[in-house]
LOROZA-364370 format. One line per 4 residues: for each residue y, x, z of N, C-alpha, C, O. Coordinates in nm, 4 decimals. Each point is the difference from the previous one (the first is absolute). Example, Ala and Ser with C-alpha at 12.3 -4.5 7.8 and 13.67 -1.06 7.14 Angstrom:
<recs>
-0.5690/1.3190/0.7800/0.1190/-0.0890/0.0000/0.1200/0.0900/0.0000/-0.0019/0.1036/0.0665  0.1069/-0.1386/-0.1385/0.1190/0.0820/0.0060/0.1090/-0.0770/0.0730/0.1108/0.0509/0.0169
</recs>
This chain:
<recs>
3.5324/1.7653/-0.6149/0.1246/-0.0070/-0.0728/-0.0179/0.0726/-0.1325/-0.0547/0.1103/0.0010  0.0891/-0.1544/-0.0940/0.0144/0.0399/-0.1232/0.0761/0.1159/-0.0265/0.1102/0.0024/0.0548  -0.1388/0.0870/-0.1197/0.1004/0.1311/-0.0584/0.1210/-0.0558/-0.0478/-0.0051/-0.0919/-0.0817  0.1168/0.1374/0.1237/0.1447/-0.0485/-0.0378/0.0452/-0.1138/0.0056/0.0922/-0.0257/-0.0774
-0.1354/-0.0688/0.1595/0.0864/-0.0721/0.0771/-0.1321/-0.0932/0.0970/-0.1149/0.0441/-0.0004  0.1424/-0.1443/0.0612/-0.0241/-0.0749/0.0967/-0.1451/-0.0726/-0.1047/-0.0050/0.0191/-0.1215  -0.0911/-0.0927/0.1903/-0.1016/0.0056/-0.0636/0.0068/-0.1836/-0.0087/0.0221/-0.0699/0.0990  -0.0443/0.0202/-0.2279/0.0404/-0.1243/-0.0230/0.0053/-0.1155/0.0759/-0.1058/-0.0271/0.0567
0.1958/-0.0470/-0.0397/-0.0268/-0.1366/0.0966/-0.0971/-0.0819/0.0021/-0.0184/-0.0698/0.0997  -0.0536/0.0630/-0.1972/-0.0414/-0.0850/-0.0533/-0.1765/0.0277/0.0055/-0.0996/-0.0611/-0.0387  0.1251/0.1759/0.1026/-0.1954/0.0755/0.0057/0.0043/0.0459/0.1833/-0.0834/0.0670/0.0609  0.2233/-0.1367/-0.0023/-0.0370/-0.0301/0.1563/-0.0726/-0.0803/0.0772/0.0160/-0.1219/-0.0071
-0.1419/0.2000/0.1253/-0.0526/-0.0515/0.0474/0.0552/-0.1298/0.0985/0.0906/0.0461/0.0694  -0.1051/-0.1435/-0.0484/0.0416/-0.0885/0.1158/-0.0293/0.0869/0.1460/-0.0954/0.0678/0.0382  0.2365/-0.1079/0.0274/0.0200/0.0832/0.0919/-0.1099/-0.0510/0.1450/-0.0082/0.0445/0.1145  -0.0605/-0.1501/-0.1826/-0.1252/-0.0266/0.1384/-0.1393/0.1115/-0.0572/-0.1170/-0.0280/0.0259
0.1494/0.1287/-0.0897/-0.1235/0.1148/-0.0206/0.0529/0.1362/0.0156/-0.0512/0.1038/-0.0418  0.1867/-0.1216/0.1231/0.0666/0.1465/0.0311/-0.1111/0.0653/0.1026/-0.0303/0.1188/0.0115  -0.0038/-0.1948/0.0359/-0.1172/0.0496/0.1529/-0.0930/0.0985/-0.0616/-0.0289/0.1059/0.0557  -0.0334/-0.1553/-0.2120/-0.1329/0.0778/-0.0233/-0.0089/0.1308/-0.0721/-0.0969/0.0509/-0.0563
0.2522/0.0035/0.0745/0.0275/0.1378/-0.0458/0.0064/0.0568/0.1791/0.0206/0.1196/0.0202  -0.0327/-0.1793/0.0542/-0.0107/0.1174/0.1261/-0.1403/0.0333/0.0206/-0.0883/-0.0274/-0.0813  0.0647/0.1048/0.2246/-0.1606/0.0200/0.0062/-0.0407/-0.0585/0.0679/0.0417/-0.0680/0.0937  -0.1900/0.1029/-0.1630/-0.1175/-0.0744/0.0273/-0.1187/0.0283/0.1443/-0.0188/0.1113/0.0492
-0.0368/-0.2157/-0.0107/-0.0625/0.0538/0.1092/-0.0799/0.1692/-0.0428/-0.0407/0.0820/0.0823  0.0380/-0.0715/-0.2093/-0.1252/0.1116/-0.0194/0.1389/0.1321/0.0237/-0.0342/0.1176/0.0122  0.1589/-0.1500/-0.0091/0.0679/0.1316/-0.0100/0.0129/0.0458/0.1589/0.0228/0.1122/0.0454  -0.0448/-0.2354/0.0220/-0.0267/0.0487/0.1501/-0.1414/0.0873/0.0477/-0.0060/0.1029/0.0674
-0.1095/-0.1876/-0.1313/-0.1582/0.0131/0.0301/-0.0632/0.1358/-0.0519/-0.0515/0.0863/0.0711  0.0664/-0.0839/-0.2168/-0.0083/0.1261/-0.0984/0.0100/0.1457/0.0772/-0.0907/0.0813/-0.0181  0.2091/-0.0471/0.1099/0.0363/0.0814/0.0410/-0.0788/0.0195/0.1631/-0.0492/0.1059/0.0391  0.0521/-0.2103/0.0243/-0.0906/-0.0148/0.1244/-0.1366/0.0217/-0.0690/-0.0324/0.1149/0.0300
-0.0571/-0.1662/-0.1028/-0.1359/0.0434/-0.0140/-0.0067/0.1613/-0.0357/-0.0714/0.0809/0.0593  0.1629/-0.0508/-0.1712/0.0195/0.1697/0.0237/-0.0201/0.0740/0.1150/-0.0795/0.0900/0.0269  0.1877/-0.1585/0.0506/0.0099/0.1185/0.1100/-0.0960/-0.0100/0.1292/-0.0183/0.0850/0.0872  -0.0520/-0.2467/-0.1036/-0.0863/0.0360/0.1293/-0.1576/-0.0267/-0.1202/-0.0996/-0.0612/0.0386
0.1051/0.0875/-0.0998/-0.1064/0.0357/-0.0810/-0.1144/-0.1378/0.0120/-0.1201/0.0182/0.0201  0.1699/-0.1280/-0.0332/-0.0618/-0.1069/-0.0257/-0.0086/-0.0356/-0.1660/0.0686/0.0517/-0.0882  -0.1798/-0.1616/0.0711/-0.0452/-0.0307/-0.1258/0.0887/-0.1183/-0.0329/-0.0078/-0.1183/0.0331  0.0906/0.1818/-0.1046/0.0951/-0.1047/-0.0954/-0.0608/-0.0950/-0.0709/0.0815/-0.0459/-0.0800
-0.1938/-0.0097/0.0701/-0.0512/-0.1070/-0.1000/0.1083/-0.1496/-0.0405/-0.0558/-0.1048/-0.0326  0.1257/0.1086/0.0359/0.1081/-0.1176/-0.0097/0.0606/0.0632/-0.1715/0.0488/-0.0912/-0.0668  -0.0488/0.1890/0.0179/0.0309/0.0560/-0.1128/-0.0368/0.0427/-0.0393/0.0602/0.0437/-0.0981  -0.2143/0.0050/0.1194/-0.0949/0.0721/-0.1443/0.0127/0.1183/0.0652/0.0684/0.0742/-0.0705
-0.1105/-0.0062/0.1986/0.0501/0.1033/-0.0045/-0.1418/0.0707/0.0501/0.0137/0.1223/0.0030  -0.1316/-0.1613/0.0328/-0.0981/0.0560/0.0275/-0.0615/0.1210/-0.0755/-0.0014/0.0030/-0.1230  -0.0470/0.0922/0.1964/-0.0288/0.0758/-0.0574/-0.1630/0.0976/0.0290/-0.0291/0.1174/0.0229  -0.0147/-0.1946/-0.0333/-0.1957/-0.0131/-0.0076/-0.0459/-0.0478/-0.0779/0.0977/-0.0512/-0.0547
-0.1915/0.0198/-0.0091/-0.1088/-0.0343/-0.0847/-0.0406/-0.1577/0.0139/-0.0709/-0.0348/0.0944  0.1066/-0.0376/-0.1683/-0.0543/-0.1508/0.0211/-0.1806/-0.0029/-0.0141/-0.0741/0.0587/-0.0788  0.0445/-0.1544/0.1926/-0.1580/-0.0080/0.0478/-0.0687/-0.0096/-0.1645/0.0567/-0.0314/-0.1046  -0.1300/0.0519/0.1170/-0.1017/-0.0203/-0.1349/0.0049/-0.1248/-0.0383/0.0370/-0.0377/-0.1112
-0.0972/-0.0748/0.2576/0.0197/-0.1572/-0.0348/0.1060/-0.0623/-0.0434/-0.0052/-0.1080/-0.0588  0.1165/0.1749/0.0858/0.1230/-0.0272/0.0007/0.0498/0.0358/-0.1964/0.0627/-0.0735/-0.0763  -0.1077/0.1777/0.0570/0.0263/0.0309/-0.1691/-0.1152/-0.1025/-0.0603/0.0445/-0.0804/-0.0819  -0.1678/0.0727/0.1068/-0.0873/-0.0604/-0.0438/0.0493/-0.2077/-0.0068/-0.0216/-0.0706/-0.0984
0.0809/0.0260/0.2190/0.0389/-0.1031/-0.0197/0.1077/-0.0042/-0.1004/0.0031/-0.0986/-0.0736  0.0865/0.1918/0.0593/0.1001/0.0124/-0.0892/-0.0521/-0.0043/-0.1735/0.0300/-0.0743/-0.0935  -0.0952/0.1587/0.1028/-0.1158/-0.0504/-0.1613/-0.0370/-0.1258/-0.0220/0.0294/-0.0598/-0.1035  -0.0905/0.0141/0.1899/-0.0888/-0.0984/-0.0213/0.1404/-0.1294/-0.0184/-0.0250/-0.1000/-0.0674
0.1385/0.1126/0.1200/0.1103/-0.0776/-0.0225/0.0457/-0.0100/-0.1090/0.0285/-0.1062/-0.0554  -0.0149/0.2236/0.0080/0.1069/0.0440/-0.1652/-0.1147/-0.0728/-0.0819/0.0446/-0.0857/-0.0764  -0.1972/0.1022/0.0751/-0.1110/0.0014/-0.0599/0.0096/-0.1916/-0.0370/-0.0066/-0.0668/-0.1031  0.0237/0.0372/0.2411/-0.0345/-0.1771/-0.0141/0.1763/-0.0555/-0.0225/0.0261/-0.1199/0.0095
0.0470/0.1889/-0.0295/0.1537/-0.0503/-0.0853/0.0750/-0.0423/0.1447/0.1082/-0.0559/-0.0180  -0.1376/0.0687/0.1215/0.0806/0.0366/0.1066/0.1247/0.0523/-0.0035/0.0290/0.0795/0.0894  0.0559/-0.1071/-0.1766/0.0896/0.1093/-0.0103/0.1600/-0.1077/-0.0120/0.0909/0.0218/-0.0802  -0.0928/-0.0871/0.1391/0.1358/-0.0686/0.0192/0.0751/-0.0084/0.1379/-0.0682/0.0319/0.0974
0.1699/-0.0616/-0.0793/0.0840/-0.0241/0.1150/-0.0507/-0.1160/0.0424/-0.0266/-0.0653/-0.1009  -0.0027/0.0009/0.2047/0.0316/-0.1220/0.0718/0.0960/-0.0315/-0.0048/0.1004/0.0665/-0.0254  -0.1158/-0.2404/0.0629/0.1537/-0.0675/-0.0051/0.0563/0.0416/0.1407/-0.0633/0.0264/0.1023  0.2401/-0.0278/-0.1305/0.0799/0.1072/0.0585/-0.0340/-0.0826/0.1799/-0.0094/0.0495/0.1124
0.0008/-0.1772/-0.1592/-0.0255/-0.0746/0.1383/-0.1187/-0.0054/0.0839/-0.0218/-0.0846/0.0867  -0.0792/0.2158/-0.1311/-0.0641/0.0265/0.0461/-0.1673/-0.1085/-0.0804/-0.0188/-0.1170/-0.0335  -0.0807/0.2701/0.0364/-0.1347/-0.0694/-0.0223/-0.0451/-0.1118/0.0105/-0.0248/-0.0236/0.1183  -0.0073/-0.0887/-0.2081/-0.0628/-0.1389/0.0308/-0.0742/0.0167/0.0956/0.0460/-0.0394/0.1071
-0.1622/0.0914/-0.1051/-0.1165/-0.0194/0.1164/0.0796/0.0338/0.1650/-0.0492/-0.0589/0.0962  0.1645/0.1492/-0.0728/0.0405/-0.0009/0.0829/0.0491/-0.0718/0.0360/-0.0318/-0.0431/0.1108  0.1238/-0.0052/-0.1723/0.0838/-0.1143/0.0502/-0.0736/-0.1198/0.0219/0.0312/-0.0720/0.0948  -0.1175/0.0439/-0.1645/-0.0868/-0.1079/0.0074/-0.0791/0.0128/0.1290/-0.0128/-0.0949/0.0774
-0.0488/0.2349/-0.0531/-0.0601/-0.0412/0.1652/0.1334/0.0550/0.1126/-0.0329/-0.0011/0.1186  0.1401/0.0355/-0.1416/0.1360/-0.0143/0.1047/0.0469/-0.1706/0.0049/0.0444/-0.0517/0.1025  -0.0608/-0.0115/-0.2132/0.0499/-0.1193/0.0178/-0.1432/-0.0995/0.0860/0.0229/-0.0881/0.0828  -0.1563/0.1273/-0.1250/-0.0767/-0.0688/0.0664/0.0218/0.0619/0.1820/-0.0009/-0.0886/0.0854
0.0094/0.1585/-0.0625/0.0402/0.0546/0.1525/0.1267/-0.0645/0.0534/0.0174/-0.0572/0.1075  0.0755/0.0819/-0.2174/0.1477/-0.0516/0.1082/-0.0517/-0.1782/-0.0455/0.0623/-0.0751/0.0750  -0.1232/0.0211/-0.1394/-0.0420/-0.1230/-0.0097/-0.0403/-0.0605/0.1430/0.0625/-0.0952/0.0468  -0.1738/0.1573/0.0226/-0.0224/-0.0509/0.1119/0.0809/0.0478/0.1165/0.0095/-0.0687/0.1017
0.0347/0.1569/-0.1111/0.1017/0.0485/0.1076/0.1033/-0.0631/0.0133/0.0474/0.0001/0.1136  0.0257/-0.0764/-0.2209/0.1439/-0.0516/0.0031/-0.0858/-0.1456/0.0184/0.0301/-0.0811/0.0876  -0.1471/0.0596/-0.1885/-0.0345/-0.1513/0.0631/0.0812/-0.0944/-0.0934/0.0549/-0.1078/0.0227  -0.0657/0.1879/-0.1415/0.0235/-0.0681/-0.1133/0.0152/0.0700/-0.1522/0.0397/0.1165/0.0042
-0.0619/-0.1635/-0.1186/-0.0539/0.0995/-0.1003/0.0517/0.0708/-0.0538/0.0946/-0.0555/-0.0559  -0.0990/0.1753/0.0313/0.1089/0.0637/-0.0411/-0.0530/0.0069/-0.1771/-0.1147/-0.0323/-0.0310  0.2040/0.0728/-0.0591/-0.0342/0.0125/-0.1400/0.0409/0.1250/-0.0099/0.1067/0.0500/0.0357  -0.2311/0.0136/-0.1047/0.0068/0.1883/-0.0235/0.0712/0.0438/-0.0665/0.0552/0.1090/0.0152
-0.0354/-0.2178/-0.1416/0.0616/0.0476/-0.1169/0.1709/0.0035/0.0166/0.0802/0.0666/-0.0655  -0.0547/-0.1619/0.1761/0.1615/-0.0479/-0.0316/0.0666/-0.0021/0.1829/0.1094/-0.0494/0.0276  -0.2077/0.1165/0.0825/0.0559/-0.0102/0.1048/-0.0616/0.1375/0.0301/0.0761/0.0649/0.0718  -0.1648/-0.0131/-0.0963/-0.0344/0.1339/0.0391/0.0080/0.1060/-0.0815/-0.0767/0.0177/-0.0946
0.1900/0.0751/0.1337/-0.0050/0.1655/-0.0759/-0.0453/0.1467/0.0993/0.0161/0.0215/0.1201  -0.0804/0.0662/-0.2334/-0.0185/0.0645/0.0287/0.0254/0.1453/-0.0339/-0.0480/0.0138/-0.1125  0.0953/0.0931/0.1496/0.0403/0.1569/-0.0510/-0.0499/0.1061/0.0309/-0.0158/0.0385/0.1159  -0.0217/0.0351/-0.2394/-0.0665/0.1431/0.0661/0.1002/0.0654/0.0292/-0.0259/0.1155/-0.0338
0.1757/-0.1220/0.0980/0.0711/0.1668/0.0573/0.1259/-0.1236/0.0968/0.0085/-0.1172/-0.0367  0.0365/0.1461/0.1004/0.1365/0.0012/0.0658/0.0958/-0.0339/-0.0505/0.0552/-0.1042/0.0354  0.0091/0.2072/-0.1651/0.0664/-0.0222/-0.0440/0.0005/-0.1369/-0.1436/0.1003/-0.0550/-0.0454  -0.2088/0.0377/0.0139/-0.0141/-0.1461/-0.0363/-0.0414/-0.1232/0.0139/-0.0434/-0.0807/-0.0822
0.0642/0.0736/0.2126/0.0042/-0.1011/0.1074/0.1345/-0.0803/-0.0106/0.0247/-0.0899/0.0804
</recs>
């Protein structure tokens, strides 16, 4: 809300995104990995030393221009061998690009 009066009509969210001001699975989880002292990795929260191979692949990424997002529907090569799998499983072809998605987290699923 705006200082001194009601905050414009006209910069209101649609009321089908009232949901994504409540909490989130992490305001439940966050607090459980605290207290029984598990590794939160779902948010960056590790706290050790990444493997050598592990920084070293990271170079060699930035180095060869590695440095973009995938499409949001998930990696070509993945989808491409998920669609060759559910291809013979369903027993008919699936197309990677326009019937198969894929997400790195939960919440963008």
């Amino acid at each position: 809300m705006a200082a001194g009066g009601p905050a414009n009509p006209a910069h209101k969210l649609a009321s089908r995104l009232d949901s994504f001001d409540g909490p989130t699975v992490w305001h439940e989880f966050t607090p459980l990995a605290k207290e029984f002292g598990a590794v939160n990795l779902g948010q960056g929260f590790p706290d050790w030393q990444a493997p050598v191979f592990l920084k070293e692949a990271g170079k060699r990424a930035i180095e060869e221009d590695h440095n973009q997002y995938t499409r949001s529907a998930g990696h070509p090569s993945l989808v491409q061998e998920l669609s060759k799998w559910y291809s013979r499983v369903l027993d008919r072809e699936i197309d990677a690009m326009s019937e198969v998605g894929g997400s790195a987290r939960c919440c963008a699923a």
